[in-house]
Biopython code that builds the backbone (N, CA, C, O; Angstrom):
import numpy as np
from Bio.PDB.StructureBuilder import StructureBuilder

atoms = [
    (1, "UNK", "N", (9.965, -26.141, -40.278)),
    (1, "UNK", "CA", (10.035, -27.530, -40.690)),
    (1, "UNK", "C", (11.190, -27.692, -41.683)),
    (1, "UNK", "O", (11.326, -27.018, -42.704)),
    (2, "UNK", "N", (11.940, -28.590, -41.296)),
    (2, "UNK", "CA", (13.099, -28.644, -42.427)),
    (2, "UNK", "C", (12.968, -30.169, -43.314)),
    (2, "UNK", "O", (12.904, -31.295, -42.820)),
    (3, "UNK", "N", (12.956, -29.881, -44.424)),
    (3, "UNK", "CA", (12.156, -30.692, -45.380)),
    (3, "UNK", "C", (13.993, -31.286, -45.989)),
    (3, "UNK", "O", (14.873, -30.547, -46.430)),
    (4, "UNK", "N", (14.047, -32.453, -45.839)),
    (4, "UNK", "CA", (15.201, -33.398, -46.754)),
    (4, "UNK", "C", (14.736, -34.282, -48.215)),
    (4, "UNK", "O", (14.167, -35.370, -48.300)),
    (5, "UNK", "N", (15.164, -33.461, -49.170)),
    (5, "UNK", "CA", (15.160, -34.305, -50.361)),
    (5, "UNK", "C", (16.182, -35.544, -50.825)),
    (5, "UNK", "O", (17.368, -35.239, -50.955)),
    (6, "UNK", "N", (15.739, -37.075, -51.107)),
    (6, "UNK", "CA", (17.045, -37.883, -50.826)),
    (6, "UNK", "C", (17.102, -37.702, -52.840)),
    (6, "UNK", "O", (16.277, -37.812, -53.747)),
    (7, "UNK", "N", (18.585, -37.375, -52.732)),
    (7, "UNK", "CA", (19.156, -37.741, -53.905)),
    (7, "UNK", "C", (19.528, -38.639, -54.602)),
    (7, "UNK", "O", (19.944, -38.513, -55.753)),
    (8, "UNK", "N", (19.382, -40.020, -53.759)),
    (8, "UNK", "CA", (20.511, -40.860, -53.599)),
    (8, "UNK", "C", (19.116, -41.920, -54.393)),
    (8, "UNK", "O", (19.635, -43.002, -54.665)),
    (9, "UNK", "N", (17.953, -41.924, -54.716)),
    (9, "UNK", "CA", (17.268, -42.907, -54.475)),
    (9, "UNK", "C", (17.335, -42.909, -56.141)),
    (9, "UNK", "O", (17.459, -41.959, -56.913)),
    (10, "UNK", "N", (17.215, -44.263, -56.387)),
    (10, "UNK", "CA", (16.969, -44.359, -57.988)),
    (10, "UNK", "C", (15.765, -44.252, -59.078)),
    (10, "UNK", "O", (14.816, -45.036, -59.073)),
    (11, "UNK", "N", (15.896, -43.322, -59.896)),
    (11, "UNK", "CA", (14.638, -42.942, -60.670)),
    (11, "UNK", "C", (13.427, -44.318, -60.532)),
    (11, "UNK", "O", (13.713, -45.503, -60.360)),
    (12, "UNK", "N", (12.274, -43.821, -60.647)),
    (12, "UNK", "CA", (11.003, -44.542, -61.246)),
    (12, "UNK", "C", (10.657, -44.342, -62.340)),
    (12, "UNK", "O", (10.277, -43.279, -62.830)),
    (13, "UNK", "N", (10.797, -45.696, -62.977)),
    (13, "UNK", "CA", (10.579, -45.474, -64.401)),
    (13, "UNK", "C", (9.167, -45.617, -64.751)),
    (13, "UNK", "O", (8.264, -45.939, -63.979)),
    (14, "UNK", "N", (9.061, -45.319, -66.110)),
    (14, "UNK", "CA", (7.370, -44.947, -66.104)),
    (14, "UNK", "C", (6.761, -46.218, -66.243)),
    (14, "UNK", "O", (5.734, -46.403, -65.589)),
    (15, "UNK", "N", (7.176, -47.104, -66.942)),
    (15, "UNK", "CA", (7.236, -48.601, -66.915)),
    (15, "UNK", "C", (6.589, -49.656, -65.796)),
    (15, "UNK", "O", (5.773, -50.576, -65.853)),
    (16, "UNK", "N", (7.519, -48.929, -64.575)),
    (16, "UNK", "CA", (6.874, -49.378, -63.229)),
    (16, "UNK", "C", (5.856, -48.948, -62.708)),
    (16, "UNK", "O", (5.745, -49.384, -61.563)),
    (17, "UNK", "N", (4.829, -48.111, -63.088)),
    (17, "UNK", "CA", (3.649, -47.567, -62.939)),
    (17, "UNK", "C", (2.580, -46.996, -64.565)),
    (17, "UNK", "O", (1.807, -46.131, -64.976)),
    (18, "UNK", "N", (3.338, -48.316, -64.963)),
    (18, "UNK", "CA", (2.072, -48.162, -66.334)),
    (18, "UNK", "C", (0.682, -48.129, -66.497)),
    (18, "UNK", "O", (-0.134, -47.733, -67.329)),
    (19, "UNK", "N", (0.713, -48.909, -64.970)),
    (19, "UNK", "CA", (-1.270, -49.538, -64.733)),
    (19, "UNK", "C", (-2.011, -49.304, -63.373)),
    (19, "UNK", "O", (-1.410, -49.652, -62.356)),
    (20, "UNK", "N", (-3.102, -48.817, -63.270)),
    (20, "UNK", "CA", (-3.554, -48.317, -62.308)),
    (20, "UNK", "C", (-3.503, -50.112, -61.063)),
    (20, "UNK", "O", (-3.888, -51.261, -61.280)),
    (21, "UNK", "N", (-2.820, -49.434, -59.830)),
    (21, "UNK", "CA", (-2.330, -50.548, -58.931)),
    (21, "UNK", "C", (-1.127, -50.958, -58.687)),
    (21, "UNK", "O", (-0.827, -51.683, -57.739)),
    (22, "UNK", "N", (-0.201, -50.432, -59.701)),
    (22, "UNK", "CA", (0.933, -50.719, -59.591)),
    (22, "UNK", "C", (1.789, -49.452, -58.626)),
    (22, "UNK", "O", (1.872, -48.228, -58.726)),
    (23, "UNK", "N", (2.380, -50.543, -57.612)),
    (23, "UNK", "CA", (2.793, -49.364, -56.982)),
    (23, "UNK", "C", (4.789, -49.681, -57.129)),
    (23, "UNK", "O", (5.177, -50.677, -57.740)),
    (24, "UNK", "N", (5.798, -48.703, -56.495)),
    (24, "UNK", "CA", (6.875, -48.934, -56.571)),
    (24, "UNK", "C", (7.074, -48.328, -55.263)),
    (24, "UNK", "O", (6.748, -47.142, -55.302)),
    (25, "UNK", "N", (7.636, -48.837, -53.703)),
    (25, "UNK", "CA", (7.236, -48.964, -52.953)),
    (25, "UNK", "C", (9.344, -48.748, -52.461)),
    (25, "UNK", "O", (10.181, -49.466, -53.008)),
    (26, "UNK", "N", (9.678, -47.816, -51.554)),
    (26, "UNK", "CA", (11.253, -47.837, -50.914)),
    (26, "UNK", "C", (10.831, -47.423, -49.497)),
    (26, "UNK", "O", (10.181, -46.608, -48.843)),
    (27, "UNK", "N", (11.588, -48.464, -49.449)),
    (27, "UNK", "CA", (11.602, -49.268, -47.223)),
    (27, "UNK", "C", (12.918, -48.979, -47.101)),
    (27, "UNK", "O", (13.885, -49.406, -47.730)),
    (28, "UNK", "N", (12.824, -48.095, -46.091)),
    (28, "UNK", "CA", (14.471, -48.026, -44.978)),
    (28, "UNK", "C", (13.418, -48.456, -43.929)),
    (28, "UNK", "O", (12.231, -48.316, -43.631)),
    (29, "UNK", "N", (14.779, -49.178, -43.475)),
    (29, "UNK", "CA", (14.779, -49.701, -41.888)),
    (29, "UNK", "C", (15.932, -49.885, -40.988)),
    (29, "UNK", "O", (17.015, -50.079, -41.540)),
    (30, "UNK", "N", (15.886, -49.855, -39.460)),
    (30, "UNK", "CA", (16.931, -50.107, -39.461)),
    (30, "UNK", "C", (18.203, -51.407, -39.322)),
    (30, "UNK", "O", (19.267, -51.442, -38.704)),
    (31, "UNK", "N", (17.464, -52.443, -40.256)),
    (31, "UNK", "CA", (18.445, -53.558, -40.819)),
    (31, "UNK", "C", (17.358, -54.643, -41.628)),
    (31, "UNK", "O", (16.137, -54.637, -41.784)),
    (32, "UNK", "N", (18.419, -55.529, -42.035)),
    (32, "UNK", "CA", (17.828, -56.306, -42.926)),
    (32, "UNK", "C", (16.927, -56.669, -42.246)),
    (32, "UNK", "O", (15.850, -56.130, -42.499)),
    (33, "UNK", "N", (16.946, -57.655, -41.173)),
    (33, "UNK", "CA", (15.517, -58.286, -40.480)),
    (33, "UNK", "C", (14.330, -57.171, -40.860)),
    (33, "UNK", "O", (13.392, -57.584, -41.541)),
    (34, "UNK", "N", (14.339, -56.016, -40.514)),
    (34, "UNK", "CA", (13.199, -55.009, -40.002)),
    (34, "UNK", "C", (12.639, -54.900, -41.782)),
    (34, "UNK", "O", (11.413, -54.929, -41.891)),
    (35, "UNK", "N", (13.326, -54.798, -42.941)),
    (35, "UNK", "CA", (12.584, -54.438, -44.345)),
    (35, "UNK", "C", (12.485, -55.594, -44.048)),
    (35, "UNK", "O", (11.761, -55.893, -43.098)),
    (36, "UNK", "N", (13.216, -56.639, -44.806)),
    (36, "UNK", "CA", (12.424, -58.115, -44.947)),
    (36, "UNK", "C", (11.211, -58.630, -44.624)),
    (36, "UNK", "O", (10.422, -59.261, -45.327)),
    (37, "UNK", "N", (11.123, -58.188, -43.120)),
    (37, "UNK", "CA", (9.425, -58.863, -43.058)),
    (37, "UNK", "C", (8.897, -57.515, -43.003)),
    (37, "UNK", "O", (8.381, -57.251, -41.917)),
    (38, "UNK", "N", (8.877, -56.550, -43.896)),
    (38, "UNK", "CA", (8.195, -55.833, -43.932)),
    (38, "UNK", "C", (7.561, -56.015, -45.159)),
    (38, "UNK", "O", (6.374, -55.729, -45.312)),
    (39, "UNK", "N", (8.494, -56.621, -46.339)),
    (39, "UNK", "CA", (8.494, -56.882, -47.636)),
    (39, "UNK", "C", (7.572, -58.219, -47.656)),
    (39, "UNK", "O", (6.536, -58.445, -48.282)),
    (40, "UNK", "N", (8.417, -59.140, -46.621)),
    (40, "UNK", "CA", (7.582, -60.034, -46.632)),
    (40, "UNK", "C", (6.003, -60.742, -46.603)),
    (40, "UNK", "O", (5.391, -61.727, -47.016)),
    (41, "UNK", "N", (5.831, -59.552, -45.843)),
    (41, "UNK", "CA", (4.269, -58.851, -45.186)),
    (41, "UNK", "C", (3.288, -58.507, -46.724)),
    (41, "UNK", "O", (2.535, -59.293, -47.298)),
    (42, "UNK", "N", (3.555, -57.339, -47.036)),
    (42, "UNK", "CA", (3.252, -57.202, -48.547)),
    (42, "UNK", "C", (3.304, -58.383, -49.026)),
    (42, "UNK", "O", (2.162, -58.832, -49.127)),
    (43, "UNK", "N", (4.478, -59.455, -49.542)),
    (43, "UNK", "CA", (4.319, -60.575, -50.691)),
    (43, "UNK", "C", (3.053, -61.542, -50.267)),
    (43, "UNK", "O", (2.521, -62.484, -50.853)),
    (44, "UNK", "N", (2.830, -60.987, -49.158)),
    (44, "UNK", "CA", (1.442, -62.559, -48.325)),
    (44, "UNK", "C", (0.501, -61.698, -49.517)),
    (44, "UNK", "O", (-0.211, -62.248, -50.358)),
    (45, "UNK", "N", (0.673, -60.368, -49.374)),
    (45, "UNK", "CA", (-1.186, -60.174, -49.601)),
    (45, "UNK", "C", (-1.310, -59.674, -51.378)),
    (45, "UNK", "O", (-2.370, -59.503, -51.980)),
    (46, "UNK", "N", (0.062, -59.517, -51.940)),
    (46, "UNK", "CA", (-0.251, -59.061, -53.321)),
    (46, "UNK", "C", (0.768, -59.553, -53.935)),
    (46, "UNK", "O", (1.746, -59.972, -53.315)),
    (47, "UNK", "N", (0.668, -59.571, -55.362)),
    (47, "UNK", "CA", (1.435, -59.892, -56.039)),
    (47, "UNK", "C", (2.950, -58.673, -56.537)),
    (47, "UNK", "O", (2.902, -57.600, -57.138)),
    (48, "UNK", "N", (4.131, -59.422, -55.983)),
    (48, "UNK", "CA", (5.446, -58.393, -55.347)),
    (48, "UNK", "C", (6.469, -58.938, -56.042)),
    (48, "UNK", "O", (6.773, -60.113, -55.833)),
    (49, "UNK", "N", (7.019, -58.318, -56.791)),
    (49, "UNK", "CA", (8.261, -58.831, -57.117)),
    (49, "UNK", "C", (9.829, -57.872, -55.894)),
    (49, "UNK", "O", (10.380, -56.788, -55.701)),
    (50, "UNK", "N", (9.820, -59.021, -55.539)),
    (50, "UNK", "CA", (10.893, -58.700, -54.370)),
    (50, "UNK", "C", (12.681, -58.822, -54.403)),
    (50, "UNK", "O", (13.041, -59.821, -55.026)),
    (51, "UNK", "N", (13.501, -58.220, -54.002)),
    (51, "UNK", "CA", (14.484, -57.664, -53.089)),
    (51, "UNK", "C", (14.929, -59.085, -52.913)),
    (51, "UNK", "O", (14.193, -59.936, -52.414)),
    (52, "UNK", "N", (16.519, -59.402, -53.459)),
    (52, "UNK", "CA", (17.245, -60.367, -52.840)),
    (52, "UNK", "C", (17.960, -59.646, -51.225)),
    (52, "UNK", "O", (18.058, -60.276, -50.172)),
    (53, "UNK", "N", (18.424, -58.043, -51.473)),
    (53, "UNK", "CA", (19.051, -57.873, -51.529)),
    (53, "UNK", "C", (18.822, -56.093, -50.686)),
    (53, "UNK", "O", (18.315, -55.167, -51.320)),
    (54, "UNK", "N", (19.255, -55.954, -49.376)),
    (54, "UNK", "CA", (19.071, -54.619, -49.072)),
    (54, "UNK", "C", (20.426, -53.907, -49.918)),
    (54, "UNK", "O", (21.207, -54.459, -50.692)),
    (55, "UNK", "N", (20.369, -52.039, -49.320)),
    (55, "UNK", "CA", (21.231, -51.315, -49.987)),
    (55, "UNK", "C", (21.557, -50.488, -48.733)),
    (55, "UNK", "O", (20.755, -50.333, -47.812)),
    (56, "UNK", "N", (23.022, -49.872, -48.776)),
    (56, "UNK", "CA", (23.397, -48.865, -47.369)),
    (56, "UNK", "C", (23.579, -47.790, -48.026)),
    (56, "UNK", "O", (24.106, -48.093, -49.097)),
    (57, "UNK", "N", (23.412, -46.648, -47.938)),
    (57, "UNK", "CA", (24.198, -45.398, -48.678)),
    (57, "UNK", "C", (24.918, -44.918, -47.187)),
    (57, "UNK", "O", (24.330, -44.889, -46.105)),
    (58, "UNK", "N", (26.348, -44.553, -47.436)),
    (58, "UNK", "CA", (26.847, -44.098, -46.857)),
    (58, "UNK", "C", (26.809, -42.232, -46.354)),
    (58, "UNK", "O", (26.799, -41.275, -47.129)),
    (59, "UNK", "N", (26.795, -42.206, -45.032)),
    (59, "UNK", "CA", (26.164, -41.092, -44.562)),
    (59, "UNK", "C", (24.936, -41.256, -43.964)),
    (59, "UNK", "O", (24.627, -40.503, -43.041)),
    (60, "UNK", "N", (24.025, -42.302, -44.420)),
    (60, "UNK", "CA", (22.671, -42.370, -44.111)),
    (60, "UNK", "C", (22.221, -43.574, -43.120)),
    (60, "UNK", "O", (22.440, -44.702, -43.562)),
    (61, "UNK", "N", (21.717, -43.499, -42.042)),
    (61, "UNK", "CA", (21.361, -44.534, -41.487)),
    (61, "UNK", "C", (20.293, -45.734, -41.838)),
    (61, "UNK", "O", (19.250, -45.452, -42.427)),
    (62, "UNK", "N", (20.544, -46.846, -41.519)),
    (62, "UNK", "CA", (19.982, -48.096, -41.706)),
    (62, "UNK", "C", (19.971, -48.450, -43.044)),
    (62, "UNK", "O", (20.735, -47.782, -43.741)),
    (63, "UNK", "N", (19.341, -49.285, -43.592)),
    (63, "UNK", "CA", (19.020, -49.767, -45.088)),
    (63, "UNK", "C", (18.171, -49.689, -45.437)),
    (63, "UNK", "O", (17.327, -49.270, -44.646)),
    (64, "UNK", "N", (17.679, -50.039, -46.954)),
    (64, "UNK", "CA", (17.139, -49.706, -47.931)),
    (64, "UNK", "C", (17.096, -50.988, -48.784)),
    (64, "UNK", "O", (18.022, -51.762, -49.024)),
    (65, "UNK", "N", (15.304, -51.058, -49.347)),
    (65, "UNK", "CA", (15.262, -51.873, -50.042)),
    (65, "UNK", "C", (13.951, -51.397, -51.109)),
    (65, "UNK", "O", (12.891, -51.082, -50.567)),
    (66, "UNK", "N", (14.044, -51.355, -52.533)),
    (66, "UNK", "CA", (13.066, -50.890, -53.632)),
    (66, "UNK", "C", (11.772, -52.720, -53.668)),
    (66, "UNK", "O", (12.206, -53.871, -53.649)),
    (67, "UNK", "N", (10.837, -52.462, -53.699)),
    (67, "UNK", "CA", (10.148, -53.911, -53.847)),
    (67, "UNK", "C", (9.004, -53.215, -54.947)),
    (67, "UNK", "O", (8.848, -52.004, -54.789)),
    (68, "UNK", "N", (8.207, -53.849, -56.022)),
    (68, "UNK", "CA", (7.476, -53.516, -56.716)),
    (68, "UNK", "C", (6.258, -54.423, -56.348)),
    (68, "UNK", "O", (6.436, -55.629, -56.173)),
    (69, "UNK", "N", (5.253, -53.962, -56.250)),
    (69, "UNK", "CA", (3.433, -54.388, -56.180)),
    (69, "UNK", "C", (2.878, -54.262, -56.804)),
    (69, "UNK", "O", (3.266, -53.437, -57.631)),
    (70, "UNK", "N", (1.283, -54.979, -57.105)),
    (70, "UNK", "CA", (0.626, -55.198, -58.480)),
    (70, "UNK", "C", (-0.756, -55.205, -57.126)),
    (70, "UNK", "O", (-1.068, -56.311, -56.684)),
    (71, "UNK", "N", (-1.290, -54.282, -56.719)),
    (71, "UNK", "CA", (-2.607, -54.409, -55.648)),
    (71, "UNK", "C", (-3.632, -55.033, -56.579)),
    (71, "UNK", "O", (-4.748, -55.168, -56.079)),
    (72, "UNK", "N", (-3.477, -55.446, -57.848)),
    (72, "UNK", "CA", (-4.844, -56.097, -58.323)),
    (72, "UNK", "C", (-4.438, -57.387, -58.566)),
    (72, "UNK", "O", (-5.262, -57.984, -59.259)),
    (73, "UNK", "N", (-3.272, -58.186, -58.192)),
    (73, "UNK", "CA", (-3.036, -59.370, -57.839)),
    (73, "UNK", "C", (-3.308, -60.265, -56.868)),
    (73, "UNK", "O", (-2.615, -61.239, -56.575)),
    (74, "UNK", "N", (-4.514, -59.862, -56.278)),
    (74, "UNK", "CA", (-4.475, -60.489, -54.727)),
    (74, "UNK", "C", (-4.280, -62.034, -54.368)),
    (74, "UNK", "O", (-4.755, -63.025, -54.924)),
    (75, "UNK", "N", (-3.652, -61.955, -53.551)),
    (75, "UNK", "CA", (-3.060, -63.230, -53.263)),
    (75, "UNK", "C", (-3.900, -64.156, -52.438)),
    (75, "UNK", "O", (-4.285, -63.661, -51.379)),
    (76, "UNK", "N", (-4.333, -65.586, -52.722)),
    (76, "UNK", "CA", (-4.976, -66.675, -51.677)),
    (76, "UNK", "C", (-5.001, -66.137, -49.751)),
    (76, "UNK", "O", (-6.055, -65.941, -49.146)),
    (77, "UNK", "N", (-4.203, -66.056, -49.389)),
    (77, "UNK", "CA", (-3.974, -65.519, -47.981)),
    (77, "UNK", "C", (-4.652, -64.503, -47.687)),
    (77, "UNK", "O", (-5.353, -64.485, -46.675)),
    (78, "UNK", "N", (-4.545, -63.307, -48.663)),
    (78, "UNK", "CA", (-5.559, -62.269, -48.419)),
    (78, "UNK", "C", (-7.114, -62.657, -48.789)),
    (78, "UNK", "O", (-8.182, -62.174, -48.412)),
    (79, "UNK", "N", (-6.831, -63.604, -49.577)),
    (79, "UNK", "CA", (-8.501, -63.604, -50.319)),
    (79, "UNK", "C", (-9.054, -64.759, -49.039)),
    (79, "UNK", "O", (-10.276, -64.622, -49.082)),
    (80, "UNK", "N", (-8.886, -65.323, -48.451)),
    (80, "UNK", "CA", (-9.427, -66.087, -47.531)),
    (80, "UNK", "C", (-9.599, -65.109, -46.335)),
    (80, "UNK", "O", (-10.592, -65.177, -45.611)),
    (81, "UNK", "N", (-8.588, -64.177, -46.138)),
    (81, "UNK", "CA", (-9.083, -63.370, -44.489)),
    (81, "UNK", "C", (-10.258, -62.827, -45.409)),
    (81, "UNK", "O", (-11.334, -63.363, -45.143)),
    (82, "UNK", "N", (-10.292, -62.107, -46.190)),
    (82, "UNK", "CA", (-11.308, -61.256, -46.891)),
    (82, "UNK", "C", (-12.586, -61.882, -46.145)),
    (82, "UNK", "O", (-13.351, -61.464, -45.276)),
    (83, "UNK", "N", (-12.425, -63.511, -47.147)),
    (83, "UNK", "CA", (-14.050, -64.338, -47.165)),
    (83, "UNK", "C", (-14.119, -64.793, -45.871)),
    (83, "UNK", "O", (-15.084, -65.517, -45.626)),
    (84, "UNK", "N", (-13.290, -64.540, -44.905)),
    (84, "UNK", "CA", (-13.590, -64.810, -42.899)),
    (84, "UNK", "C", (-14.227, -63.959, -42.780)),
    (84, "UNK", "O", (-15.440, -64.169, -42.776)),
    (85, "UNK", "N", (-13.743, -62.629, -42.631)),
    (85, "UNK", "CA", (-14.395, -61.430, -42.432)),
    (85, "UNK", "C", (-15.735, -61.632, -43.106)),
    (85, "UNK", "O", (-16.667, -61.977, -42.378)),
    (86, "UNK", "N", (-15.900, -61.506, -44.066)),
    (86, "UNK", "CA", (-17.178, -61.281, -44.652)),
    (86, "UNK", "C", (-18.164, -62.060, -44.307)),
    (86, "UNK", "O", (-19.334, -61.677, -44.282)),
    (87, "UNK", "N", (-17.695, -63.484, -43.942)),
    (87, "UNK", "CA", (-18.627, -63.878, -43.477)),
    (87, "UNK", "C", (-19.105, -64.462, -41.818)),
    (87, "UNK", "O", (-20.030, -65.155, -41.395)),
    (88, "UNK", "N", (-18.044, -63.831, -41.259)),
    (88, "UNK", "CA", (-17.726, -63.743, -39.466)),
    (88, "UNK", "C", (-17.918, -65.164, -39.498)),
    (88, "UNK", "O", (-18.139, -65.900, -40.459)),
    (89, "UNK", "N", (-17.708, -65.598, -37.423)),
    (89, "UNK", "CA", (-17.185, -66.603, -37.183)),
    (89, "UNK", "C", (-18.611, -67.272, -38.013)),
    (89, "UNK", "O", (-19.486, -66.855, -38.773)),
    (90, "UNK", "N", (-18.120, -68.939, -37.151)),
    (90, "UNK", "CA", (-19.092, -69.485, -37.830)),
    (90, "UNK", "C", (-19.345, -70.329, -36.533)),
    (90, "UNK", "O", (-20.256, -71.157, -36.503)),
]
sb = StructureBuilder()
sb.init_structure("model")
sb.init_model(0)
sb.init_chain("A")
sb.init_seg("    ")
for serial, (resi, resn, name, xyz) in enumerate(atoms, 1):
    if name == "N":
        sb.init_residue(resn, " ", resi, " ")
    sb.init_atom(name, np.array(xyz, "f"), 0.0, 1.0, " ", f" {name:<3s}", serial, name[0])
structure = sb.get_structure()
């Protein structure tokens, strides 16, 4: 198994994981469309501070984007599938 360490990615500071839930979260894909609604996806269901802005490193295929999450923020959208589910059709 040949194991690749990326060098290229920028430290996590301790800051960004001060509190249990907080996550710091790096998406390659291969182009903007493909992170975006990937990012986008996440911002429905938690509270995300998001990415104007993908990144390319040269040498490396597709892009790259850092997005930060707060999983104890839950967002209206998630909290309504929640209370569907829970309480099936009607």
């Amino acid at each position: 198994m040949h194991e690749h360490v990326l060098t290229y990615v920028d430290p996590i500071r301790e800051t960004h994981l001060s509190e249990p839930g907080m996550l710091v979260i790096d998406v390659a894909g291969l182009d903007d469309d493909t992170v975006f609604a990937f990012q986008n996806a996440i911002g429905r269901m938690w509270g995300t501070a998001t990415a104007d802005r993908t990144t390319h490193d040269v040498g490396q295929p597709g892009v790259r984007l850092r997005m930060y999450t707060n999983l104890r923020e839950v967002l209206i959208e998630t909290s309504l599938l929640d209370q569907a589910l829970a309480t099936g059709p009607e």
